[in-house]
N, C-alpha and C positions, 0 to 999 in steps of 0.2 A: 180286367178292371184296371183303371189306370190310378193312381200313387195320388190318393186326398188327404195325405196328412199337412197340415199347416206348413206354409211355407215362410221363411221370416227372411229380409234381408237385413245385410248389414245397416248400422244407421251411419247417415256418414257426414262426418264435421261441418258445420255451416256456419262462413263467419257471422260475425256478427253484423246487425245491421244499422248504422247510426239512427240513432235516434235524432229528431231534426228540432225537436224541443230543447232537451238537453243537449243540442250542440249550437245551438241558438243561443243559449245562456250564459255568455260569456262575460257580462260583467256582474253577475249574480257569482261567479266563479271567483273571478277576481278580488269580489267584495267579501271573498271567504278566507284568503289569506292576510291575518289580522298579527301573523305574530313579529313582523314588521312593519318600516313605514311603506307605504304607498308609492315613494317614488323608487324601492328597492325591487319593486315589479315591473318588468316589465312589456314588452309587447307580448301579445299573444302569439304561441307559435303554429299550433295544432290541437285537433279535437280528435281523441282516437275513442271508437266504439271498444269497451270492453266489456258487452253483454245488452242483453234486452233492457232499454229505457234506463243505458247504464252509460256514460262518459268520460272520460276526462280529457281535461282540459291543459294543457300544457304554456306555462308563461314561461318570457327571460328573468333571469334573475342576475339583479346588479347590485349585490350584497358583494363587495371589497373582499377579494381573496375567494371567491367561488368562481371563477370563469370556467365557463360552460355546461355550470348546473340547471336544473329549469325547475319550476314551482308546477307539480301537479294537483287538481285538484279535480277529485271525481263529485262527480251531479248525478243527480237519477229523479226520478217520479213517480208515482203508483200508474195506474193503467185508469186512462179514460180523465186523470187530470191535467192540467196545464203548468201546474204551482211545481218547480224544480226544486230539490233541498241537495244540500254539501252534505254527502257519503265523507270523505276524506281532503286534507290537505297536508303537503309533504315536500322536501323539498330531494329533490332526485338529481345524479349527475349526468350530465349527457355524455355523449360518443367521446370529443374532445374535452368533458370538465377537470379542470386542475382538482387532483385528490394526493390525498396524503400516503407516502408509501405504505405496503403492507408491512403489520408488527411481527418482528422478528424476536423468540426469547432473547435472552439477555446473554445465552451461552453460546449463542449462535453470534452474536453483535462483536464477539471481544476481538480484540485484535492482538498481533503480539508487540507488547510493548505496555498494554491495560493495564496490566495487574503494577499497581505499586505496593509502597510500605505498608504494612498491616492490612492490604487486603486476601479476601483468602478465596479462591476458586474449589470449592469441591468437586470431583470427579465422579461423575455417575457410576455406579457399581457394573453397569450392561458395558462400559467403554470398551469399545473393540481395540483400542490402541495397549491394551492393558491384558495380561494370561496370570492366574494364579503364579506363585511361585514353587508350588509343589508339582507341577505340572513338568515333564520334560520339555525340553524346546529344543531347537535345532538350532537355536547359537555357542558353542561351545564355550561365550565365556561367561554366560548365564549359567550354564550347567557347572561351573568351575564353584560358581560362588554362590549355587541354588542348595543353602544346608537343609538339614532339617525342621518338618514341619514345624510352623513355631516360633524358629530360631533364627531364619534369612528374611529377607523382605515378604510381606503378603504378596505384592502382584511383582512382574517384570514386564517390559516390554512383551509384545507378540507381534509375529512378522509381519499385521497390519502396521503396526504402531513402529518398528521400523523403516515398513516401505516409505511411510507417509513421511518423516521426520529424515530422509532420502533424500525423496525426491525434491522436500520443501528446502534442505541446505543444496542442494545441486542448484536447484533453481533460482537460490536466492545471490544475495549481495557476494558470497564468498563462493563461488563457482565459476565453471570457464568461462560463463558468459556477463561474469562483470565487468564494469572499466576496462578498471586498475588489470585487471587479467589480459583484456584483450591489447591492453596499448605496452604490457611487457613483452621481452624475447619472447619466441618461441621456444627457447630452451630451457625459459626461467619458470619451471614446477615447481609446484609443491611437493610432489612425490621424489624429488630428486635433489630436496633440498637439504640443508644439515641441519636448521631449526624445524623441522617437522615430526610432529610428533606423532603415530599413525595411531586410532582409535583400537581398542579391543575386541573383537568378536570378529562377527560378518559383517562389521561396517569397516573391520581394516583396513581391506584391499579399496578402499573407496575414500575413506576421510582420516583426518588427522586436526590434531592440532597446531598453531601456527606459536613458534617460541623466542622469535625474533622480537626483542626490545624494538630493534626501530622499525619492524613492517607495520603497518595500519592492522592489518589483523591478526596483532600478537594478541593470545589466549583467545581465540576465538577457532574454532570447525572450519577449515575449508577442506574442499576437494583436494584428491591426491592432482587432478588434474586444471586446478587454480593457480596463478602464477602473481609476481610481481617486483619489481627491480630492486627489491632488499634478497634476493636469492644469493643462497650461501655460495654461489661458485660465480659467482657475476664480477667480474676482471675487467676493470678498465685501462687499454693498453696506453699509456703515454706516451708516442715518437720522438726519439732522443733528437733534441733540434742541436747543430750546432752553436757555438755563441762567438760570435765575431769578437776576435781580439781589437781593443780597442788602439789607437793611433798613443804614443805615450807624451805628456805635456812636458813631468820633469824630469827628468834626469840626474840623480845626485851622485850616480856613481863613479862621471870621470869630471876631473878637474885640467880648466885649462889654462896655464900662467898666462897672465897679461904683463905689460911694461906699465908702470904710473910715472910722469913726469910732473916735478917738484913746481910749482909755479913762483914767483921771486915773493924773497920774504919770509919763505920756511924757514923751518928748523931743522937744520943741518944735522947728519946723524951722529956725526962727531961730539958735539957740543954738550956738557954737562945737562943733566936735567930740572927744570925751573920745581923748587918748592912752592908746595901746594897753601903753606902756610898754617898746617895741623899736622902732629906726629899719626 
């Protein structure tokens, strides 16, 4: 005996089929977007079937600051009539419409430099940048100044919260790869200099402070391996030029006698001296 129990197939997806009523009805569609003016519609662009005696109708929209939105508006009809009625009207962005970027919280927005006078950033409790203080850690000068419960700081850095604060001064304005760094010697470090100040823990061997009055980044973290032309050993050689002795004009130191002859009518050196006429 051969196998009579029911046999069922799969059902399988059948698009839809336009309706030729409701995609006929185009300015019945049109005359359903009411919550602008009329000339903010524009051409029809397409009628897409979304279901049995079901439509819409896709127009341009030239509402100022929407480029490449469209006004959909769906139509339908009962079965066996002719009369279409407005299901919905919306207005939708297309492939290319100018939209507005996605919202980002406010913690995510900040940037550094945000925060001014009296304002205040709280710190989310879950911060991975942050480890209790009671915790041990693996920087030794955390552990130096981690007291008792209580009595040291609540959190410290944790070796997220140092990688990031790393990598972010390495990369930034005060690292090898700024300017000022790259247009100094090559010999001109930070790590080699005599205003540097080296950081505590395991950020040591990597950063310091800058203690040079005249560098651009005095009090500020740079790299041991940041440079720039205020470096403590930086020697500007002078070449002793000679200086040409110059040709000499006077001379006062020899004297040469000359003769003067008397011309007629002098005063003979013989001859008494004329009074002046006052004592």
């Amino acid at each position: 005996m051969g196998n009579n129990g029911r046999v069922t197939r799969p059902a399988s997806a059948r698009a839809a089929r336009l309706d030729q009523v409701c995609a006929a009805a185009v300015e019945v569609a049109r005359a359903g977007i009411t919550e602008v003016d009329p000339a903010d519609v524009g051409d029809h662009l397409q009628a897409v079937a979304e279901g049995d005696r079901l439509v819409t109708h896709y127009f341009e929209c030239r509402l100022a600051g929407y480029r490449g939105w469209r006004w959909a508006v769906t139509v339908t009809r009962v079965p066996r009539s002719r009369t279409v009625t407005i299901c919905d009207t919306v207005l939708l962005p297309g492939a290319d419409a100018l939209m507005a970027p996605g919202w980002v919280p406010w913690q995510e927005r900040l940037k550094p430099g945000d925060l001014g006078p009296g304002d205040l950033l709280p710190t989310p409790p879950d911060d991975e940048r942050l480890a209790p203080g009671y915790l041990l850690s693996d920087d030794p000068a955390v552990e130096e100044t981690a007291w008792e419960l209580g009595l040291g700081r609540p959190r410290v850095l944790s070796r997220e919260g140092r990688s990031e604060a790393a990598q972010r001064w390495y990369d930034g304005d005060h690292g090898p790869s700024a300017a000022i760094s790259v247009a100094a010697p090559a010999a001109a470090r930070c790590g080699t200099c005599g205003f540097y100040l080296p950081l505590a823990g395991s950020l040591r061997q990597a950063f310091g402070a800058c203690g040079n009055f005249y560098a651009p980044d005095d009090g500020r973290v740079v790299s041991a391996d940041h440079g720039c032309g205020a470096h403590s050993e930086t020697l500007v050689e002078t070449p002793e030029t000679p200086v040409d002795e110059l040709p000499t004009i006077y001379d006062d130191s020899a004297v040469e006698a000359m003769s003067v002859s008397r011309a007629h009518g002098s005063v003979e050196a013989a001859e008494p001296a004329e009074p002046y006429g006052h004592s």
